[in-house]
C-alpha positions in Angstrom: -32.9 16.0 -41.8 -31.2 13.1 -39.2 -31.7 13.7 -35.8 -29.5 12.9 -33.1 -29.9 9.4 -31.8 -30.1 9.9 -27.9 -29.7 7.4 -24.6 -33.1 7.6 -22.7 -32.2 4.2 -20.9 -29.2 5.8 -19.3 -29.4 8.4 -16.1 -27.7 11.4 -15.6 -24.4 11.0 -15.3 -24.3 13.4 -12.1 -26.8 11.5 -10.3 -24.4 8.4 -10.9 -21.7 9.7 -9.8 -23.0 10.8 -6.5 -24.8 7.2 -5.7 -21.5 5.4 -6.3 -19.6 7.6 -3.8 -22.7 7.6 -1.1 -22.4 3.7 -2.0 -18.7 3.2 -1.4 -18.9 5.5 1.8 -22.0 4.1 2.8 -22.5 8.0 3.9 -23.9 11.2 1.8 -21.9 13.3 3.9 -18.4 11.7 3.0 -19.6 11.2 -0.5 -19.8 15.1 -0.8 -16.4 15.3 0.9 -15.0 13.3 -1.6 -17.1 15.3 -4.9 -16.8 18.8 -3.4 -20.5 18.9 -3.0 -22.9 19.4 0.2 -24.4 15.7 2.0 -28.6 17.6 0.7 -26.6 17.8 -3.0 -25.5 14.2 -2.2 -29.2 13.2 -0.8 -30.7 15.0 -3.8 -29.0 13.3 -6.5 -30.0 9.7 -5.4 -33.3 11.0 -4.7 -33.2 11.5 -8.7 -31.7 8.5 -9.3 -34.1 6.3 -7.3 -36.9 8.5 -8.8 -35.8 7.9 -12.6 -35.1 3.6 -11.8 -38.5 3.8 -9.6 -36.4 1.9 -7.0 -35.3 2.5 -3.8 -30.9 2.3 -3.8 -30.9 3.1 -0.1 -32.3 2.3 3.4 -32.5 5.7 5.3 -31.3 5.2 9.0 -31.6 7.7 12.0 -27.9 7.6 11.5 -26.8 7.3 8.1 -27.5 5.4 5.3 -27.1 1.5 4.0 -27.7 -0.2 0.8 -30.7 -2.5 0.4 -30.7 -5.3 -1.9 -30.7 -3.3 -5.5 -28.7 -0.6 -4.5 -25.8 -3.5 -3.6 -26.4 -4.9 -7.5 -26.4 -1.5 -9.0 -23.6 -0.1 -6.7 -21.3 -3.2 -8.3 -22.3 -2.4 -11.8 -21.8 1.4 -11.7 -18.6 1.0 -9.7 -17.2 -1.2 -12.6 -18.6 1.3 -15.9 -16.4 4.1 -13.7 -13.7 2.7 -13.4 -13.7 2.0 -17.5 -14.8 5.1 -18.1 -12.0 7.0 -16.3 -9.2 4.1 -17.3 -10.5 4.8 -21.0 -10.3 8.7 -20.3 -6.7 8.5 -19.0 -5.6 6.3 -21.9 -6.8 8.7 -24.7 -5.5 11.6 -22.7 -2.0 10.2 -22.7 -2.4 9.5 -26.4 -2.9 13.0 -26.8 0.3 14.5 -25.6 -0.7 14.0 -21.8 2.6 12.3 -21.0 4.1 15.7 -19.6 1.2 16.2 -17.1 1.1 14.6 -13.1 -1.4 14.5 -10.6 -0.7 14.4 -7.0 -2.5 13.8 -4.3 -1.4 14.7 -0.7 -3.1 16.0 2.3 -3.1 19.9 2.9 -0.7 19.4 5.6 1.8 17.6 3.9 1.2 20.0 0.8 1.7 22.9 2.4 4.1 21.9 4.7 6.4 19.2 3.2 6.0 18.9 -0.6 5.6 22.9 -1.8 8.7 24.0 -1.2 10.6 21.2 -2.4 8.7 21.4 -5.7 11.0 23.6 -7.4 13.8 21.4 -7.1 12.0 18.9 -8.9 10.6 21.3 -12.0 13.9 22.6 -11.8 15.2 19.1 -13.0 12.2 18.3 -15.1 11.5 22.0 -16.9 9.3 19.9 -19.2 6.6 18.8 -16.5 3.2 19.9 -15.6 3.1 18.7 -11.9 -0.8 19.6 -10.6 -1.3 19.2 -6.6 -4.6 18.2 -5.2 -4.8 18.6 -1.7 -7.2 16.6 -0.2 -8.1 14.9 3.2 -10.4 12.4 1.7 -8.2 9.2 0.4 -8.5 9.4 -3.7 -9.5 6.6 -6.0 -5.8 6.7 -8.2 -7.7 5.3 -11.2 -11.2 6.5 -11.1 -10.4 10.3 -9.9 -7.3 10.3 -12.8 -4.3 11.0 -9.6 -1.1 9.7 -10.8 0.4 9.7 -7.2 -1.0 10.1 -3.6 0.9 10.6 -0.9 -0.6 9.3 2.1 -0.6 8.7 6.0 -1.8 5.4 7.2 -0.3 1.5 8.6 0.8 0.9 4.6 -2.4 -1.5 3.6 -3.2 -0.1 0.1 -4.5 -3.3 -2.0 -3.9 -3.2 -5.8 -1.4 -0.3 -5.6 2.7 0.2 -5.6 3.3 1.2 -1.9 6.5 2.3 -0.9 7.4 3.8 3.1 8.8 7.1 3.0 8.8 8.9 6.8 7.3 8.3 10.3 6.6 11.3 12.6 7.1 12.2 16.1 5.5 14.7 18.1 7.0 17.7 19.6 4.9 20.9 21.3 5.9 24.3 19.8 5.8 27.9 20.7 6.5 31.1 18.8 9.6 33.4 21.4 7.5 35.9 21.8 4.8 33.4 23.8 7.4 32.1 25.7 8.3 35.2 27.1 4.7 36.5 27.7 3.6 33.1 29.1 6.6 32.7 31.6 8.3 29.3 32.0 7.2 26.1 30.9 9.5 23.8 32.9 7.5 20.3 32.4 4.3 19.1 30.5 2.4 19.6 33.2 2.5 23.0 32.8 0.9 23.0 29.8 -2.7 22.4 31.1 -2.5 25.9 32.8 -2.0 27.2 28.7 -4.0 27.4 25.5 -3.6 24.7 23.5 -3.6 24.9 19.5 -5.9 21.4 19.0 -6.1 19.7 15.0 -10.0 18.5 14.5 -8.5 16.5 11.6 -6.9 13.8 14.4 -10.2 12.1 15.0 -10.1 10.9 11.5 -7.3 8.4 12.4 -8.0 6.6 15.7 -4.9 6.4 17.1 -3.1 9.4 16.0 -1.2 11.5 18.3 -3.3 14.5 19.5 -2.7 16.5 23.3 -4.3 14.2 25.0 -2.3 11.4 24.3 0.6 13.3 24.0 0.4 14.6 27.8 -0.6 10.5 28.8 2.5 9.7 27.3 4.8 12.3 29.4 3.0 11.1 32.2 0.3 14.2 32.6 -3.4 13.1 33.6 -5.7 15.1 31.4 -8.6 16.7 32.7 -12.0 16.1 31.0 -11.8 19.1 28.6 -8.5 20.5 27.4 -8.7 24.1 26.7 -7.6 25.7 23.6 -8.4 27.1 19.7 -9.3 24.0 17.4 -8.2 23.9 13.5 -8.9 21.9 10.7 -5.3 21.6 9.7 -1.9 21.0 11.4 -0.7 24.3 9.0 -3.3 26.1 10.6 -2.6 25.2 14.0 1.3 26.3 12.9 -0.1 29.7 12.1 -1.9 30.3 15.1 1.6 29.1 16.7 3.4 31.1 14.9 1.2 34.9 15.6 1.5 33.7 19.2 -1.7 32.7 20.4 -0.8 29.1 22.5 1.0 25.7 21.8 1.0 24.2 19.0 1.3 19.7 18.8 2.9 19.5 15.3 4.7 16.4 14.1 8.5 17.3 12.3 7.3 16.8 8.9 5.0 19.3 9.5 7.7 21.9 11.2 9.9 22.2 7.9 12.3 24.5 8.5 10.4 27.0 11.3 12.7 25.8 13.9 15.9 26.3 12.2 14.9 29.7 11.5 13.9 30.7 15.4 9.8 31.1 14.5 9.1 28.1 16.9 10.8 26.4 19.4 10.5 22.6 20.6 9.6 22.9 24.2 10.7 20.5 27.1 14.8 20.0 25.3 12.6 18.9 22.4 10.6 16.2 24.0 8.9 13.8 21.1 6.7 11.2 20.3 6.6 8.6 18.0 3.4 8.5 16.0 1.6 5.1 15.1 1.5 6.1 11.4 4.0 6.7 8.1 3.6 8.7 5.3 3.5 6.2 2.4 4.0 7.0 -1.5 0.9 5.3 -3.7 0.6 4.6 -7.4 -1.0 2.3 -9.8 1.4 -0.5 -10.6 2.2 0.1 -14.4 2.3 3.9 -13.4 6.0 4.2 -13.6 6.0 2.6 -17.3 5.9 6.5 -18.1 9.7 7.9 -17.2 8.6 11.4 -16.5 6.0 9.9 -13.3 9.0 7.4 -12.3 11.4 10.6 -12.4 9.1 12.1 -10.1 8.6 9.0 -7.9 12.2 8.7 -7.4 12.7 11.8 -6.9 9.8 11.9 -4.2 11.5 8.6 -2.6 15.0 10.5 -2.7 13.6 13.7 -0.8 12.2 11.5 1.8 15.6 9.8 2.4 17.1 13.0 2.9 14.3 13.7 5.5 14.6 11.7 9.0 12.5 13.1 11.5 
């Protein structure tokens, strides 16, 4: 009877996986951001790597981690078998009958607030398509994590992939009618510090996105120390707890959709904005569009934004 050959000179595939992410990041805890898994998992799976090579990958800080001397070689040469692996898994998927099938990227924000409801109009155009929406704060590798296209927020630097400018944002603060009439009036900024503020943790990941406190610097409002408030982990959330009346909500107009229009928030101050220092960018490989159906969508993404001028 033959037996199965096997690979003993390769690791688990897991384990690699986790120490190329920890290696890109230079951080367990982003690395399991980015593979849905906790920063021990993260810790755990190098452990077994290093364990199974008998070589340290990693030297352990007090804050964080850094590769020593192997891990840099190793990091290189797993990096590069990924990246074939998942370039070889995306070509035989599209010479199965893939063709139909696109993966977008976005952050949850922009997802929920922007992108979902114009969806239909797009499937509505394109019956044929299987359009699947990751929504994800962590920037994804197009290539290695199979995303067709990402939609993203940044200064437009994206090296090796087809970028293309779709919207700014500017700033406005929001309340739902009924807090307005409990809370009394709101005649300047300033009057804001004497109310509960609806705060986005997810700021802090861009340095020099607008949050309250630059918002109130900017209308000319020194900021105490510590600005009260509820804090969120997403500008939809922080719309939500707008909207069931609980304080002010900071929400760029991309973000608003159509909550204005429809009398569930209102701009305060004769809608008093603020440009942002970022723009919402569209990102793909650059032979993506060599497959109609993703340049349909592309162009389609492009003509939306057009349409859109905050």
């Amino acid at each position: 009877m033959s037996q199965l050959a096997v690979r003993p000179d390769l690791p688990p595939l897991s384990a690699l996986r986790a120490f190329e992410a920890a290696a890109r990041h230079q951080s367990f805890s982003a690395a399991g951001v980015e593979l849905h898994l906790s920063p021990g998992a993260i810790a755990h799976q190098v452990k077994q790597l290093e364990a199974w090579l008998q070589l340290p990958l990693f030297v352990r800080l007090p804050r964080g981690v850094t590769l020593n001397a192997h891990g840099r070689r190793y990091a290189l040469a797993v990096g590069a078998s990924l990246d074939a692996l998942a370039e070889a898994t995306r070509t035989l998927s599209r010479e199965a009958g893939n063709e139909q099938v696109i993966t977008v990227s976005a952050m949850p924000s922009l997802v929920t607030c922007w992108l979902m409801p114009r969806l239909p109009h797009f499937l509505s155009a394109w019956p044929q398509a299987e359009v699947r929406v990751q929504a994800s704060v962590t920037p994804r590798d197009l290539s290695r994590d199979m995303v067709d296209v990402a939609i993203r927020l940044g200064q437009g630097h994206y090296p090796g992939l087809k970028v293309s400018p779709l919207f700014g944002e500017r700033f406005c603060a929001v309340a739902s009618p009924a807090f307005l009439h409990s809370c009394g009036a709101l005649d300047a900024p300033q009057d804001l510090l004497q109310q509960p503020l609806l705060h986005e943790a997810s700021v802090a990941q861009l340095p020099l996105q607008i949050d309250w406190r630059r918002w109130l610097g900017a209308c000319g409002v020194a900021t105490p120390a510590r600005l009260p408030g509820l804090w969120f982990s997403h500008t939809f959330l922080t719309l939500e707890s707008a909207l069931a009346g609980q304080g002010v909500a900071l929400a760029s107009e991309p973000m608003l959709g159509d909550r204005v229009e429809r009398g569930l928030l209102r701009p305060l101050f004769g809608g008093l904005s603020i440009e942002g220092p970022y723009r919402y960018f569209l990102l793909r490989m650059a032979d993506a569009e060599q497959r109609p159906l993703l340049k349909a969508f592309c162009d389609w993404v492009q003509q939306e934004a057009a349409q859109f001028r905050p």
